[in-house]
C-alpha positions as CSV (number, residue, x, y, z in Angstrom):
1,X,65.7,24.9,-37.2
2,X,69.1,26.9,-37.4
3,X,68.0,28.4,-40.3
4,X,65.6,31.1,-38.4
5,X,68.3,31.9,-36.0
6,X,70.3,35.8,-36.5
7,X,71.9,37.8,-34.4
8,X,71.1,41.6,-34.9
9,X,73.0,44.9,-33.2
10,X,70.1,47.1,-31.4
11,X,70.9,50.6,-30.3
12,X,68.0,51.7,-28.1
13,X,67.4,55.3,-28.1
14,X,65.4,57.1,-25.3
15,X,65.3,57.1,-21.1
16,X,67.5,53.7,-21.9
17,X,70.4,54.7,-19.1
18,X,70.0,54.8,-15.3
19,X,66.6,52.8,-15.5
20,X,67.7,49.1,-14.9
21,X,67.6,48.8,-19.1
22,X,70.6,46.2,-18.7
23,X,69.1,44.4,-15.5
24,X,66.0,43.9,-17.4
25,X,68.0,43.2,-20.9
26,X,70.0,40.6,-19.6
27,X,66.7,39.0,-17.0
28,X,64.6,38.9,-20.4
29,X,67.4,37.6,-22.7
30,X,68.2,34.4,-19.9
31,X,64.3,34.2,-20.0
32,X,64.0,34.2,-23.5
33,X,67.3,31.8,-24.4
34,X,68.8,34.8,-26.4
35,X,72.6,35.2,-26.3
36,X,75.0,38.2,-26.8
37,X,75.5,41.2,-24.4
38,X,74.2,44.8,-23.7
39,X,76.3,48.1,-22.9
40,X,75.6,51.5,-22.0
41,X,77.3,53.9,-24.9
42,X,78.7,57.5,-23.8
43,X,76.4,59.3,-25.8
44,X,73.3,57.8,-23.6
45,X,71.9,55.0,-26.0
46,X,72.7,51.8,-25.0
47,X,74.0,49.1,-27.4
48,X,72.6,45.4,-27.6
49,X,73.7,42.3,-30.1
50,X,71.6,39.4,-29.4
51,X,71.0,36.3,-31.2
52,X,68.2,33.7,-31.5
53,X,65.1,33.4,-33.2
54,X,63.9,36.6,-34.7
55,X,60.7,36.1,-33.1
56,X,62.1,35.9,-29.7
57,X,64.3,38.7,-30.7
58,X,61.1,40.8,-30.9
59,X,59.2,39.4,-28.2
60,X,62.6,40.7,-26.1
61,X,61.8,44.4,-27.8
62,X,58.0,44.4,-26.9
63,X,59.1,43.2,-23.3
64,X,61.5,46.1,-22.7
65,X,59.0,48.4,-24.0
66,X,56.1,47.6,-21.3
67,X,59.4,47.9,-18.6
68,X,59.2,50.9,-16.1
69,X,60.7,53.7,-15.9
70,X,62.3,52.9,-19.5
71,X,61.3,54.6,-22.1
72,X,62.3,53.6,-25.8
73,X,62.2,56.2,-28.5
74,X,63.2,54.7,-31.1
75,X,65.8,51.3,-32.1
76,X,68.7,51.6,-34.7
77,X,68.4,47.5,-36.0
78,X,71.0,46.1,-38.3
79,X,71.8,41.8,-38.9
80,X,75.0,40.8,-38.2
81,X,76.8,37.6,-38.6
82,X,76.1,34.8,-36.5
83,X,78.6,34.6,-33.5
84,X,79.5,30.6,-33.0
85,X,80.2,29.2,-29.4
86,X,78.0,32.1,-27.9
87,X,76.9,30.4,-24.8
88,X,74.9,33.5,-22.8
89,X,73.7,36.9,-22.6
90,X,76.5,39.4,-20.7
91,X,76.7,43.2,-19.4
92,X,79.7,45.1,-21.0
93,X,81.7,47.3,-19.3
């Protein structure tokens, strides 16, 4: 169902940069069937939208947790609106 799908802006907080955090985004997302895109920011977070099921949305979290060397503090989460025609999950520049 549609209905269960949102997309949601993640800012990941913690040993996030330099750690193959948007490698292992991006491998999990394709994995997973997620779409959106992941960016380092200049203050050392690094930024995610993604959309899909929230479950899977979740399971993607948990996965990047258990992911060496990165290290996840803590995740600023807020839903967004659902971007149409979103075909994958991309690295930003």
């Amino acid at each position: 169902m549609e209905n269960d799908i949102v997309r949601k802006k993640l800012i990941f907080k913690g040993k996030v940069q330099f750690v193959g955090f948007r490698f292992q985004a991006k491998y999990l997302a394709d994995t997973l069937g997620l779409t959106g895109y992941v960016e380092n920011l200049d203050n050392g977070d690094v930024l995610m939208e993604v959309q899909g099921r929230e479950q899977t949305i979740d399971d993607l979290i948990v996965c990047l947790h258990q992911r060496k060397p990165i290290r996840i503090d803590s995740i600023e989460q807020e839903y967004l609106s659902l971007r149409e025609r979103e075909k994958e999950f991309r690295y930003m520049w």
